[in-house]
N, CA, C and O atoms as a Maestro MAE file, in Angstrom:
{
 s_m_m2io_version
 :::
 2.0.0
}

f_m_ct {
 s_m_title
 :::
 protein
 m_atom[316] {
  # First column is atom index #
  i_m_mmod_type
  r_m_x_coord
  r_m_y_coord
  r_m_z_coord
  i_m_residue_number
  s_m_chain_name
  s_m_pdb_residue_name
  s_m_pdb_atom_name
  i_m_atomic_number
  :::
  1 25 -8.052 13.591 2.846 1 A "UNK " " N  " 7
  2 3 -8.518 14.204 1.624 1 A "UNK " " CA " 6
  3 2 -7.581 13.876 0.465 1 A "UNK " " C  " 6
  4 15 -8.059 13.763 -0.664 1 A "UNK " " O  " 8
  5 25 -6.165 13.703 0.697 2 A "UNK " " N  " 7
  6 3 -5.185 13.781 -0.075 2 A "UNK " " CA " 6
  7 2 -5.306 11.877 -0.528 2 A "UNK " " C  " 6
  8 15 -5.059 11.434 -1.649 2 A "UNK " " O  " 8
  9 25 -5.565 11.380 0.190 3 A "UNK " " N  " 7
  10 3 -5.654 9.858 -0.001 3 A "UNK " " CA " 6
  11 2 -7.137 9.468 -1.243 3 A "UNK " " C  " 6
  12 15 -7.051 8.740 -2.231 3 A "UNK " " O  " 8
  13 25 -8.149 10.079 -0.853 4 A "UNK " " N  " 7
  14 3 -9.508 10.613 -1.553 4 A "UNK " " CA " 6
  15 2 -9.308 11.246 -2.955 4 A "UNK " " C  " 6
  16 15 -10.290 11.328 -3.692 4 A "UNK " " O  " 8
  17 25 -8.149 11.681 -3.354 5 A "UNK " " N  " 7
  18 3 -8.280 12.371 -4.174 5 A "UNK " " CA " 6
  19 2 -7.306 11.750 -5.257 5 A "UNK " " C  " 6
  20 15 -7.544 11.932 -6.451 5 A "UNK " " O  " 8
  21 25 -6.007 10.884 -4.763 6 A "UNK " " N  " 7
  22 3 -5.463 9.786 -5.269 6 A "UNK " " CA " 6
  23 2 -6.114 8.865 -5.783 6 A "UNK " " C  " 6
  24 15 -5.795 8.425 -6.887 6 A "UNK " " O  " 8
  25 25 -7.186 8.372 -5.072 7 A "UNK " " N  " 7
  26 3 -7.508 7.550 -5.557 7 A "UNK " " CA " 6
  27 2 -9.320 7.169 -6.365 7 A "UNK " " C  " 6
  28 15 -10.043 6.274 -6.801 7 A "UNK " " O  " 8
  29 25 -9.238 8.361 -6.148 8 A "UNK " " N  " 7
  30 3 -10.438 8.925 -7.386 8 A "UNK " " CA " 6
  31 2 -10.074 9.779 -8.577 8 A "UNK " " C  " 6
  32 15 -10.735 10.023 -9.586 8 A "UNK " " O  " 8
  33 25 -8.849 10.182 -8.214 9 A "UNK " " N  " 7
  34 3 -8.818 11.387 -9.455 9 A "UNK " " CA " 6
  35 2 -7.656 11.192 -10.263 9 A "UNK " " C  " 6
  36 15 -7.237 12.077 -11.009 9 A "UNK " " O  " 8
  37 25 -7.012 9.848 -10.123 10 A "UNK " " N  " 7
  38 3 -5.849 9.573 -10.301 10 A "UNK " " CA " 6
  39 2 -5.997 8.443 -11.588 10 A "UNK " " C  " 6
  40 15 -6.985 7.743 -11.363 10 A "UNK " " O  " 8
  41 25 -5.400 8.101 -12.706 11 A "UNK " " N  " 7
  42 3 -6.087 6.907 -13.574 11 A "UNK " " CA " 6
  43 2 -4.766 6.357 -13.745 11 A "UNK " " C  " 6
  44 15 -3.711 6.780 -14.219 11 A "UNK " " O  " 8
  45 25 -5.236 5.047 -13.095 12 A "UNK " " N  " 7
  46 3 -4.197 3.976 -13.174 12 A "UNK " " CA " 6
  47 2 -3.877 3.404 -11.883 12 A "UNK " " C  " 6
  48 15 -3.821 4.042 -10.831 12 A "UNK " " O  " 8
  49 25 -3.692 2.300 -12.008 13 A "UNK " " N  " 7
  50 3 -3.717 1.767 -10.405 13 A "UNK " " CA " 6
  51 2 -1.947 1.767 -9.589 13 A "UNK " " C  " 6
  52 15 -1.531 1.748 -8.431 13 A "UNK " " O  " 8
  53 25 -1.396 1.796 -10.807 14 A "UNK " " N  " 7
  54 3 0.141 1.551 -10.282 14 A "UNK " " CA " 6
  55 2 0.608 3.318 -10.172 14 A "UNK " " C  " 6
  56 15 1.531 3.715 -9.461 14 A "UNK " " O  " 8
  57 25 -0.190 4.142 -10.973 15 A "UNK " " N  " 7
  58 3 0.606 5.013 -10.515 15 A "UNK " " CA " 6
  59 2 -0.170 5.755 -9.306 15 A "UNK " " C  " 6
  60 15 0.143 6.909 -9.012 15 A "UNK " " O  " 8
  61 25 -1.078 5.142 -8.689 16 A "UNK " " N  " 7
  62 3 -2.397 5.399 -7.223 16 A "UNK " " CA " 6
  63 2 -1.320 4.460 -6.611 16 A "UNK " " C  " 6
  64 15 -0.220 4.806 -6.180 16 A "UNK " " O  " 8
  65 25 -1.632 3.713 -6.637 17 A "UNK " " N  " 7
  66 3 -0.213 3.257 -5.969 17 A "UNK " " CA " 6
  67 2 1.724 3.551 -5.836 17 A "UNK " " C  " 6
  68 15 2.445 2.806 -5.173 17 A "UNK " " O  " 8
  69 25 1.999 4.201 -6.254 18 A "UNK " " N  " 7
  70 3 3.159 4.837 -6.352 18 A "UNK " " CA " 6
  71 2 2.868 6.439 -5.411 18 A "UNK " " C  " 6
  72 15 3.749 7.152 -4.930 18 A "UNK " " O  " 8
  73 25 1.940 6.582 -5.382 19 A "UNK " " N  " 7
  74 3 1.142 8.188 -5.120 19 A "UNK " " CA " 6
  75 2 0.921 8.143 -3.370 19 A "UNK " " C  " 6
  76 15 1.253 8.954 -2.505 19 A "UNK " " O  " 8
  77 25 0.150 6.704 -3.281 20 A "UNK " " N  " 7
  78 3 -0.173 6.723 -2.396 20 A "UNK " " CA " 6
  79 2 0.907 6.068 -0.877 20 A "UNK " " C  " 6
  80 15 0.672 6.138 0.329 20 A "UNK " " O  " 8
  81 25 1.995 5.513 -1.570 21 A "UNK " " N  " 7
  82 3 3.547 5.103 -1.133 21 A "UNK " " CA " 6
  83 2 3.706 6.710 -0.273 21 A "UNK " " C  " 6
  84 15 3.575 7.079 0.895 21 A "UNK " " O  " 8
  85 25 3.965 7.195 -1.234 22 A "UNK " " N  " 7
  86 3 4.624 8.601 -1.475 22 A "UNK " " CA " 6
  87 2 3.936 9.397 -0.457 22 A "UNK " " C  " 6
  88 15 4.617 10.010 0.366 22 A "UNK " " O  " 8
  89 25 2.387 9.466 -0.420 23 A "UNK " " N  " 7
  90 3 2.073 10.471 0.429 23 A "UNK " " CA " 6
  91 2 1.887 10.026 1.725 23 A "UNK " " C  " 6
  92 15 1.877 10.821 2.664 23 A "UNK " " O  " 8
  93 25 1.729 8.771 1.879 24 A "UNK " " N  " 7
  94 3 1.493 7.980 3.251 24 A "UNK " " CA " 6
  95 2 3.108 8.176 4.003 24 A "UNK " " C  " 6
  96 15 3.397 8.735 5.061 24 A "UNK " " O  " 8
  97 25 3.797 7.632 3.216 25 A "UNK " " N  " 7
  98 3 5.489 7.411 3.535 25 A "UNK " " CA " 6
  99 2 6.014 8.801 4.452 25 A "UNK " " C  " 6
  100 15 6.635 8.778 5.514 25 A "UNK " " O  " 8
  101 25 5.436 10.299 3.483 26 A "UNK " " N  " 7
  102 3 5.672 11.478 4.302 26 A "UNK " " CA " 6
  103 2 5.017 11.516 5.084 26 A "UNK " " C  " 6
  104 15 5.600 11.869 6.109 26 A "UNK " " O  " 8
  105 25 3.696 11.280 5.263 27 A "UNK " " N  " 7
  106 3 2.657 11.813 6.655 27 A "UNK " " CA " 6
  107 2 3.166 11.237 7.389 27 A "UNK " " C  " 6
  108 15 3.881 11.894 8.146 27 A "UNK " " O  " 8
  109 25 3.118 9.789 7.600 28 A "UNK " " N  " 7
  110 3 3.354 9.393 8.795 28 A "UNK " " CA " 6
  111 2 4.923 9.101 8.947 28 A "UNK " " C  " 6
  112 15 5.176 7.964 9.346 28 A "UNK " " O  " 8
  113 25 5.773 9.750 8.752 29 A "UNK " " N  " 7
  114 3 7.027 9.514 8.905 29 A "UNK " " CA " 6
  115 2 7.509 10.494 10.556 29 A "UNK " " C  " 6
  116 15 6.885 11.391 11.124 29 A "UNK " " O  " 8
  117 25 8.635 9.940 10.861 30 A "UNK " " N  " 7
  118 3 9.306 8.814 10.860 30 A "UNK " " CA " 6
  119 2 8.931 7.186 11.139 30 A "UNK " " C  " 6
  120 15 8.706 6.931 12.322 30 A "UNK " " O  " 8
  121 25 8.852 6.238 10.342 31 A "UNK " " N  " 7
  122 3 8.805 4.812 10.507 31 A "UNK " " CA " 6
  123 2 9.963 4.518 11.679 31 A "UNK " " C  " 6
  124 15 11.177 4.699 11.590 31 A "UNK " " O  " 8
  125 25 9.095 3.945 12.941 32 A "UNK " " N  " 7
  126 3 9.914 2.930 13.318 32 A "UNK " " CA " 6
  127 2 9.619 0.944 13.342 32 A "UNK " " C  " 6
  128 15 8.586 0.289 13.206 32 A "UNK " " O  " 8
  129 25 10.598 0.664 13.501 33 A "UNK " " N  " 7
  130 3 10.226 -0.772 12.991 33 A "UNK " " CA " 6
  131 2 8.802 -1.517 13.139 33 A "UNK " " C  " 6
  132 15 8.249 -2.289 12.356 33 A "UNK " " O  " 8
  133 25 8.214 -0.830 14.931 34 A "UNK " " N  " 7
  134 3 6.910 -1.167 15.059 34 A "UNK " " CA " 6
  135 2 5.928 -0.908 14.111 34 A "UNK " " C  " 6
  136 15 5.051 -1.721 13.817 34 A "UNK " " O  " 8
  137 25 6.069 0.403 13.532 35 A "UNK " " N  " 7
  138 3 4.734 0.854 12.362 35 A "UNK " " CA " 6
  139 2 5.231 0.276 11.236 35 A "UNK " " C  " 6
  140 15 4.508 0.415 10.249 35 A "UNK " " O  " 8
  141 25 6.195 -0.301 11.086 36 A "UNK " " N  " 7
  142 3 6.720 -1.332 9.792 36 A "UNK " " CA " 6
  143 2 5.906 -2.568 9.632 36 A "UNK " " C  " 6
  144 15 5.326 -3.016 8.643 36 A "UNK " " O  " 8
  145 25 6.021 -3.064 11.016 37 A "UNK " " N  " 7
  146 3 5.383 -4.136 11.404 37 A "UNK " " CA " 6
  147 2 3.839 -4.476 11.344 37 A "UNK " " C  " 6
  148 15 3.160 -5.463 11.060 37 A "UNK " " O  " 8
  149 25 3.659 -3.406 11.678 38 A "UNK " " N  " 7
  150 3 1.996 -3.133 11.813 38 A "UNK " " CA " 6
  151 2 1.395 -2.889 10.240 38 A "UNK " " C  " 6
  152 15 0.424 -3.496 9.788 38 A "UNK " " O  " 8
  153 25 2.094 -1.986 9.592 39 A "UNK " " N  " 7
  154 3 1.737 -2.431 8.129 39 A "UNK " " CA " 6
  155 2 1.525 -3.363 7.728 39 A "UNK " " C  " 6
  156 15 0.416 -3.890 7.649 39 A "UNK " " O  " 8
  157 25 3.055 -3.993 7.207 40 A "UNK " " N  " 7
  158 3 2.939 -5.148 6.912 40 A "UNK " " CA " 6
  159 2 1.814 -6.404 6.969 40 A "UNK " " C  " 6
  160 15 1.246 -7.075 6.108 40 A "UNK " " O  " 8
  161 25 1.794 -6.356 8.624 41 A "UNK " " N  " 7
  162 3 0.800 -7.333 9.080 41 A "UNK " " CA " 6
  163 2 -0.576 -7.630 9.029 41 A "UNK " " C  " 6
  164 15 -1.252 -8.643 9.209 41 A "UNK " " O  " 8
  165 25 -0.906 -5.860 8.579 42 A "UNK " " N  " 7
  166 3 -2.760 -5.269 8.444 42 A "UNK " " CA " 6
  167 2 -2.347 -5.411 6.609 42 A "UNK " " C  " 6
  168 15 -3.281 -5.597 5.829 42 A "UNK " " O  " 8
  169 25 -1.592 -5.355 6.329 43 A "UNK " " N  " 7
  170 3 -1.544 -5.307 4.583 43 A "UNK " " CA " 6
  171 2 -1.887 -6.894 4.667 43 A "UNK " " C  " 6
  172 15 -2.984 -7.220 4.213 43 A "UNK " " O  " 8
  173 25 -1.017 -7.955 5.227 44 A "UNK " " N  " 7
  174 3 -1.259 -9.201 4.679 44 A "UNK " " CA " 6
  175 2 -2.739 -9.916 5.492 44 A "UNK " " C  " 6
  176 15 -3.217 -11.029 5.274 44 A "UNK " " O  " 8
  177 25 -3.027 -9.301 6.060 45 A "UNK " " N  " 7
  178 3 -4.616 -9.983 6.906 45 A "UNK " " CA " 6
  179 2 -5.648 -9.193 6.023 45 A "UNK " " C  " 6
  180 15 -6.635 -9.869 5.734 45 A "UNK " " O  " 8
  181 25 -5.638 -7.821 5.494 46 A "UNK " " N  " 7
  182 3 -6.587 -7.711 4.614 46 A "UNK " " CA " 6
  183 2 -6.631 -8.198 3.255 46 A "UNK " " C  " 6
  184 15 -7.645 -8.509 2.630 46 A "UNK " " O  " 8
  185 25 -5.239 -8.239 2.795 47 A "UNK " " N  " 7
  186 3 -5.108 -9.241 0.981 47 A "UNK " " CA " 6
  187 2 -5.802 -10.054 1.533 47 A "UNK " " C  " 6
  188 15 -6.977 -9.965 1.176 47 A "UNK " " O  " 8
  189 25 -5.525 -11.131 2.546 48 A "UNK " " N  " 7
  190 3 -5.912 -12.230 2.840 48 A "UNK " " CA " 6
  191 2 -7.279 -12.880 2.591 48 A "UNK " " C  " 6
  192 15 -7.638 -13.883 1.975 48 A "UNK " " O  " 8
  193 25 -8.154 -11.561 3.580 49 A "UNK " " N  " 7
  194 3 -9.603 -11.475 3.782 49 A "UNK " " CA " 6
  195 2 -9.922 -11.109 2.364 49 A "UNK " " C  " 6
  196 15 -10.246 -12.054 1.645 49 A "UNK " " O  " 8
  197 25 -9.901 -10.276 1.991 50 A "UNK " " N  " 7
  198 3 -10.316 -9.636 0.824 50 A "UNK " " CA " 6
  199 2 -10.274 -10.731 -0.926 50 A "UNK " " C  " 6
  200 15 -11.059 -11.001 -1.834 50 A "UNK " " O  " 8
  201 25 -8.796 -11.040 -0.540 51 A "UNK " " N  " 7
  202 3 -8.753 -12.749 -1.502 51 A "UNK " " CA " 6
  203 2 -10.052 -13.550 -1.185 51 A "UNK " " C  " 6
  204 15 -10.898 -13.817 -2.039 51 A "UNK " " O  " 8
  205 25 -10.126 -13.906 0.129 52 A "UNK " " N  " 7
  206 3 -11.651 -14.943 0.183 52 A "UNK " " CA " 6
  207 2 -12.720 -14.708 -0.044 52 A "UNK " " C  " 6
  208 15 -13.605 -15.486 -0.401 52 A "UNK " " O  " 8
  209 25 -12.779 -13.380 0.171 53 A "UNK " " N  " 7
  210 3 -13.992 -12.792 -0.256 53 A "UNK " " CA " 6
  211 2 -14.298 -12.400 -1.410 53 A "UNK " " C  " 6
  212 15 -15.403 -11.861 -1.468 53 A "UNK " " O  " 8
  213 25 -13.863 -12.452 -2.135 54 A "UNK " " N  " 7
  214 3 -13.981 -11.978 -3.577 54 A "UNK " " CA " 6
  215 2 -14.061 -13.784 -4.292 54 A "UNK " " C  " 6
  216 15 -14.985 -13.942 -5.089 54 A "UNK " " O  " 8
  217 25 -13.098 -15.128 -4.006 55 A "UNK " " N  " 7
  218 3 -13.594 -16.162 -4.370 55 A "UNK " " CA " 6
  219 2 -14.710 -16.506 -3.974 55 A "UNK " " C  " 6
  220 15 -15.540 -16.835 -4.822 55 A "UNK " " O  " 8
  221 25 -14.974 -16.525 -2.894 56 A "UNK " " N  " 7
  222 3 -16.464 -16.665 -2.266 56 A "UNK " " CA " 6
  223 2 -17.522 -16.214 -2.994 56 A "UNK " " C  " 6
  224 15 -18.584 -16.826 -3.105 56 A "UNK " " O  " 8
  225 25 -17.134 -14.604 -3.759 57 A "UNK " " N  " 7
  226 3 -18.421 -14.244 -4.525 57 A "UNK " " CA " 6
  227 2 -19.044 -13.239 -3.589 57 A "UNK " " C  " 6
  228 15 -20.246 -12.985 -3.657 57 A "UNK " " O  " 8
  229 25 -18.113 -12.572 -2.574 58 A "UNK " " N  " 7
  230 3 -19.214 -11.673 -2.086 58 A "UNK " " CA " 6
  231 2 -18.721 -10.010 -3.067 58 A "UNK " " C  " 6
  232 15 -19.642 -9.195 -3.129 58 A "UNK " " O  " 8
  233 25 -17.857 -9.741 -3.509 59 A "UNK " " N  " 7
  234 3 -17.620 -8.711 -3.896 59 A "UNK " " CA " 6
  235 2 -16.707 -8.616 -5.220 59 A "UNK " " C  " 6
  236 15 -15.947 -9.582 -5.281 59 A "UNK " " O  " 8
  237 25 -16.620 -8.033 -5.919 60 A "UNK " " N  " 7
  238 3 -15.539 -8.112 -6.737 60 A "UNK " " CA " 6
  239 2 -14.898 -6.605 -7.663 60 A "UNK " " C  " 6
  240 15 -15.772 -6.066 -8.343 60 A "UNK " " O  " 8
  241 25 -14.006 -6.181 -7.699 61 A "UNK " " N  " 7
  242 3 -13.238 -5.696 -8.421 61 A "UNK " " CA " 6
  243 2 -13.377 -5.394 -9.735 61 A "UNK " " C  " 6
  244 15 -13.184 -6.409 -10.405 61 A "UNK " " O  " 8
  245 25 -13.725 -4.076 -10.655 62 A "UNK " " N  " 7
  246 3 -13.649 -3.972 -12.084 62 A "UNK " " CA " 6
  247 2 -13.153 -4.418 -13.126 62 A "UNK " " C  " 6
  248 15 -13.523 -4.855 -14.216 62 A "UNK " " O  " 8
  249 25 -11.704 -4.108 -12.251 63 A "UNK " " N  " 7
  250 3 -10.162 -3.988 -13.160 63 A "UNK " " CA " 6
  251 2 -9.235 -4.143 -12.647 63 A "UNK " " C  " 6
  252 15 -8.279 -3.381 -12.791 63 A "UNK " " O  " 8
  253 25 -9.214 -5.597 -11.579 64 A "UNK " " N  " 7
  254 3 -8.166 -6.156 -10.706 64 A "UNK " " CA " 6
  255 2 -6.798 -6.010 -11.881 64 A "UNK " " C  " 6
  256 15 -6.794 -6.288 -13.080 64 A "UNK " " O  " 8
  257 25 -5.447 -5.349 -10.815 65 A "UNK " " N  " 7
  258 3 -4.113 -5.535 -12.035 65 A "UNK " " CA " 6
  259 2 -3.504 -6.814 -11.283 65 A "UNK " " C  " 6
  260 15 -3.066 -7.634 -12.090 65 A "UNK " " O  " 8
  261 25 -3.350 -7.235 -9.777 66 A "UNK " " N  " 7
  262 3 -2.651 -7.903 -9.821 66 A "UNK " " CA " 6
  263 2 -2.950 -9.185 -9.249 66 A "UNK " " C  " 6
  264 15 -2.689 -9.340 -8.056 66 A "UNK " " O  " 8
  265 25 -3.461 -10.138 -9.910 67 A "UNK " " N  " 7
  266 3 -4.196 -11.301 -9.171 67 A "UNK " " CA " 6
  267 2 -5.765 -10.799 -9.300 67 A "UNK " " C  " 6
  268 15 -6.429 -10.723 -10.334 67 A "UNK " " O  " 8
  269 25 -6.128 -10.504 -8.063 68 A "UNK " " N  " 7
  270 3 -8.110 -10.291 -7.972 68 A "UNK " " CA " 6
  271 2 -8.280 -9.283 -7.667 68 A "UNK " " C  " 6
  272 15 -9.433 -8.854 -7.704 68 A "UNK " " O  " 8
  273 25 -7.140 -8.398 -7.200 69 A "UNK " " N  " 7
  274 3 -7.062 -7.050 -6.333 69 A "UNK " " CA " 6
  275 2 -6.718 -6.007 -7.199 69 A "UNK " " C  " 6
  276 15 -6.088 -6.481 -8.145 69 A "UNK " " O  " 8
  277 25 -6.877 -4.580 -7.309 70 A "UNK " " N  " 7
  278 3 -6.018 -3.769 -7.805 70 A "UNK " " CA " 6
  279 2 -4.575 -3.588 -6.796 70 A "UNK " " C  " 6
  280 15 -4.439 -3.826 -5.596 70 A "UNK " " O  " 8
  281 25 -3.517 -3.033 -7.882 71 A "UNK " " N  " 7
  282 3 -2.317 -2.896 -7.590 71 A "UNK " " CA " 6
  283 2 -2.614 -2.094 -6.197 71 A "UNK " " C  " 6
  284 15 -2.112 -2.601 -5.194 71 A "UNK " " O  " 8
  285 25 -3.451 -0.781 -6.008 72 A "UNK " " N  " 7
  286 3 -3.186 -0.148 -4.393 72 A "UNK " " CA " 6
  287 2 -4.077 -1.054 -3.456 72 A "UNK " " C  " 6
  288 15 -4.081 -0.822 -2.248 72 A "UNK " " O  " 8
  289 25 -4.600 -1.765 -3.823 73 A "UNK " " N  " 7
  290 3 -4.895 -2.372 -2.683 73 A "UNK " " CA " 6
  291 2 -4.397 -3.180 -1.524 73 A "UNK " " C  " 6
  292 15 -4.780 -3.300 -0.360 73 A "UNK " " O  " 8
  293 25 -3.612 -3.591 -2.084 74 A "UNK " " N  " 7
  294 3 -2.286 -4.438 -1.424 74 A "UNK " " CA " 6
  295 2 -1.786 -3.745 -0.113 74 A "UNK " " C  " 6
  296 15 -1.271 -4.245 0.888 74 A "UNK " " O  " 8
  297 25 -2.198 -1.975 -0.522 75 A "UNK " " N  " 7
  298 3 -0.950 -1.605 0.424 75 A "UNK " " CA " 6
  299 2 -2.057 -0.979 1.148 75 A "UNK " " C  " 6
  300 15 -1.691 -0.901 2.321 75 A "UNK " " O  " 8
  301 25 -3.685 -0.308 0.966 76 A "UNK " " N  " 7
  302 3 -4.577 0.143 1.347 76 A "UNK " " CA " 6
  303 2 -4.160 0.059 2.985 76 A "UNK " " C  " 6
  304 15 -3.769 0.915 3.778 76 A "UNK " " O  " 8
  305 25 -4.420 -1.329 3.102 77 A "UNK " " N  " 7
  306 3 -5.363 -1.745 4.456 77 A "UNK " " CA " 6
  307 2 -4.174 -1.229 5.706 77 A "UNK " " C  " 6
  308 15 -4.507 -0.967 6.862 77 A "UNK " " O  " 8
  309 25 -2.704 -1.153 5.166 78 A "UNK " " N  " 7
  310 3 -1.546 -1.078 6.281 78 A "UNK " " CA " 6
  311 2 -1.942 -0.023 6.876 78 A "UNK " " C  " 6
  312 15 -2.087 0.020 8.097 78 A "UNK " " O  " 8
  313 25 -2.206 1.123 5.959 79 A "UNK " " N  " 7
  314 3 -2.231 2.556 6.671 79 A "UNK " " CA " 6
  315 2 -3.403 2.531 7.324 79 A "UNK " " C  " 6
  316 15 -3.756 3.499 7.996 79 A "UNK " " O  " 8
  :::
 }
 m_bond[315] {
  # First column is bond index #
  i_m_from
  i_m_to
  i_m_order
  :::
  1 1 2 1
  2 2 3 1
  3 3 4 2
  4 3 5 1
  5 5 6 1
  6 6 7 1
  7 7 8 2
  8 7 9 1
  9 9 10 1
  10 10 11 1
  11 11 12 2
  12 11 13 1
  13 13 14 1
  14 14 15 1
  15 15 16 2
  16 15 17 1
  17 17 18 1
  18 18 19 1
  19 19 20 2
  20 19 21 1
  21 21 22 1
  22 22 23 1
  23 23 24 2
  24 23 25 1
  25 25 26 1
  26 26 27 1
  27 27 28 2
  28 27 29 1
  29 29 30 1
  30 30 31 1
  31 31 32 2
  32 31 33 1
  33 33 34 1
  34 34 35 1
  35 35 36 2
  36 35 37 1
  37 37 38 1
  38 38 39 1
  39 39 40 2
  40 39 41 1
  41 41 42 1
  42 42 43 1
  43 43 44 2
  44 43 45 1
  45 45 46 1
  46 46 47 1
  47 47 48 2
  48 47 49 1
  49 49 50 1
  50 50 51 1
  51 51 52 2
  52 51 53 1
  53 53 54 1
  54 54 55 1
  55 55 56 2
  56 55 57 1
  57 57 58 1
  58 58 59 1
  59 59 60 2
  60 59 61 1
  61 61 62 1
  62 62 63 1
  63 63 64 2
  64 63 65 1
  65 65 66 1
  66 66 67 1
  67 67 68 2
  68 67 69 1
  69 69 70 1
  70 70 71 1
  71 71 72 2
  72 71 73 1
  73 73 74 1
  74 74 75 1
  75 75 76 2
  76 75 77 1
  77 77 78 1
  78 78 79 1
  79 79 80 2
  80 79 81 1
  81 81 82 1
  82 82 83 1
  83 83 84 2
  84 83 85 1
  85 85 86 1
  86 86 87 1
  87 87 88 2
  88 87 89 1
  89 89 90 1
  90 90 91 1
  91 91 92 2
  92 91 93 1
  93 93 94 1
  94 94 95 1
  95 95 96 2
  96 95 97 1
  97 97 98 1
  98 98 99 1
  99 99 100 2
  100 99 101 1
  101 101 102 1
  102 102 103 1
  103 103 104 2
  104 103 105 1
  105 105 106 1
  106 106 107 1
  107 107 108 2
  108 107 109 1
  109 109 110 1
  110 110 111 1
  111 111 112 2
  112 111 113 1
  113 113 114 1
  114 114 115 1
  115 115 116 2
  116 115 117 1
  117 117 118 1
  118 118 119 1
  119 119 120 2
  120 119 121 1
  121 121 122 1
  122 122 123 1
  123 123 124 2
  124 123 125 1
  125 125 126 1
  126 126 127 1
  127 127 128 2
  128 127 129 1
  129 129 130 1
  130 130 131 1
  131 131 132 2
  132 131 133 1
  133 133 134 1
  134 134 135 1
  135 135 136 2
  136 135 137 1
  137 137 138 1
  138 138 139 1
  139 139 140 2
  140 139 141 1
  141 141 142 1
  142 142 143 1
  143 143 144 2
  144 143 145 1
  145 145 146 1
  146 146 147 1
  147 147 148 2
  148 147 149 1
  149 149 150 1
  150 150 151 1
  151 151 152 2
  152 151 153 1
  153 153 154 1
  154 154 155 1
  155 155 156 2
  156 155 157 1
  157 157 158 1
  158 158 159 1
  159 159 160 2
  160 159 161 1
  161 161 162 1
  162 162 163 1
  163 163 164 2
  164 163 165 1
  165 165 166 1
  166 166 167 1
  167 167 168 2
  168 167 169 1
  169 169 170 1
  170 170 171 1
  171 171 172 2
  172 171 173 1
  173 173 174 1
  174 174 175 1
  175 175 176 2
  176 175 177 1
  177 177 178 1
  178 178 179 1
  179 179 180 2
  180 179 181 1
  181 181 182 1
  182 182 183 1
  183 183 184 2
  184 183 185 1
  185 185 186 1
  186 186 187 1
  187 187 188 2
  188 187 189 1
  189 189 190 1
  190 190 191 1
  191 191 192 2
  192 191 193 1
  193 193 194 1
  194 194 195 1
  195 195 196 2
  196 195 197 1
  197 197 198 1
  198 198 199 1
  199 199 200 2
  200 199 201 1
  201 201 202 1
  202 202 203 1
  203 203 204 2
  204 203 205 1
  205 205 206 1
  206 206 207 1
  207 207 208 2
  208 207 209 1
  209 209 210 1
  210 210 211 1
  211 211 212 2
  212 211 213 1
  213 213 214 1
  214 214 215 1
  215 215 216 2
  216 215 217 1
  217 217 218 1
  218 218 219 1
  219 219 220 2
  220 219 221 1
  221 221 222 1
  222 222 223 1
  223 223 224 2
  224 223 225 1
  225 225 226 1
  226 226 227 1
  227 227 228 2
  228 227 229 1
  229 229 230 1
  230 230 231 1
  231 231 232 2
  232 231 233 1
  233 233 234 1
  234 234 235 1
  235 235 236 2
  236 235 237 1
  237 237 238 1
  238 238 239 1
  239 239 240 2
  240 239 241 1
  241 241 242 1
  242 242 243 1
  243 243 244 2
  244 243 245 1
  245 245 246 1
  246 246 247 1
  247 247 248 2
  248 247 249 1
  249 249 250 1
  250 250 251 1
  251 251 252 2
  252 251 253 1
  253 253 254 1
  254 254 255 1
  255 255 256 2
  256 255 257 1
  257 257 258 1
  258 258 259 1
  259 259 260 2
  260 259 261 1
  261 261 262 1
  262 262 263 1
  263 263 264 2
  264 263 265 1
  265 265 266 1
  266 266 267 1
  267 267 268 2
  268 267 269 1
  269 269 270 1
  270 270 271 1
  271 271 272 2
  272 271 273 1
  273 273 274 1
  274 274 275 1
  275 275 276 2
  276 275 277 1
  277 277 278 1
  278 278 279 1
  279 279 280 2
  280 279 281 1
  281 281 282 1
  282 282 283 1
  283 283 284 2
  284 283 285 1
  285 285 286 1
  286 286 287 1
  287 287 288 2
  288 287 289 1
  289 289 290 1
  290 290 291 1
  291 291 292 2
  292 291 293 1
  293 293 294 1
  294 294 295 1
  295 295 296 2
  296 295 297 1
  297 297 298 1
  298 298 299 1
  299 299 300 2
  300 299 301 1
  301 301 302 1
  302 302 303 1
  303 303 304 2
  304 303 305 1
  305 305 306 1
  306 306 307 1
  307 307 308 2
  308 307 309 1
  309 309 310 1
  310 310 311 1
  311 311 312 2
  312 311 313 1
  313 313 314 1
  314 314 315 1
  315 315 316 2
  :::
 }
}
């Protein structure tokens, strides 16, 4: 709900992103290196996907800030 509400009720993508750092970082804490990993790795396979797909033309973004993506998206897909 708290993720839902960031990122609908929130204006601005960097600070939905700063928000959503913040509330993810406490829930699921403590990080050990494995859930580091696993972020990371689901963050860079969905930019990835999500990059092709949007050149491809299947979907696209309003008000991409950084490249084609908005700024929280980057970090969306880890959690």
């Amino acid at each position: 709900a708290a993720t839902f509400a960031i990122l609908f009720g929130v204006p601005g993508a960097f600070w939905k992103t700063g928000l959503l750092l913040i509330l993810w970082g406490v829930t699921f804490a403590p990080w050990r290196r494995s859930d580091a990993a696993l972020f990371l790795g689901s963050a860079a396979i969905f930019t990835v996907m999500n990059t092709v797909a949007i050149h491809r033309g299947i979907f696209e973004f309003t008000s991409p800030d950084l490249g084609v993506l908005p700024a929280w998206e980057y970090i969306l897909w880890g959690f």
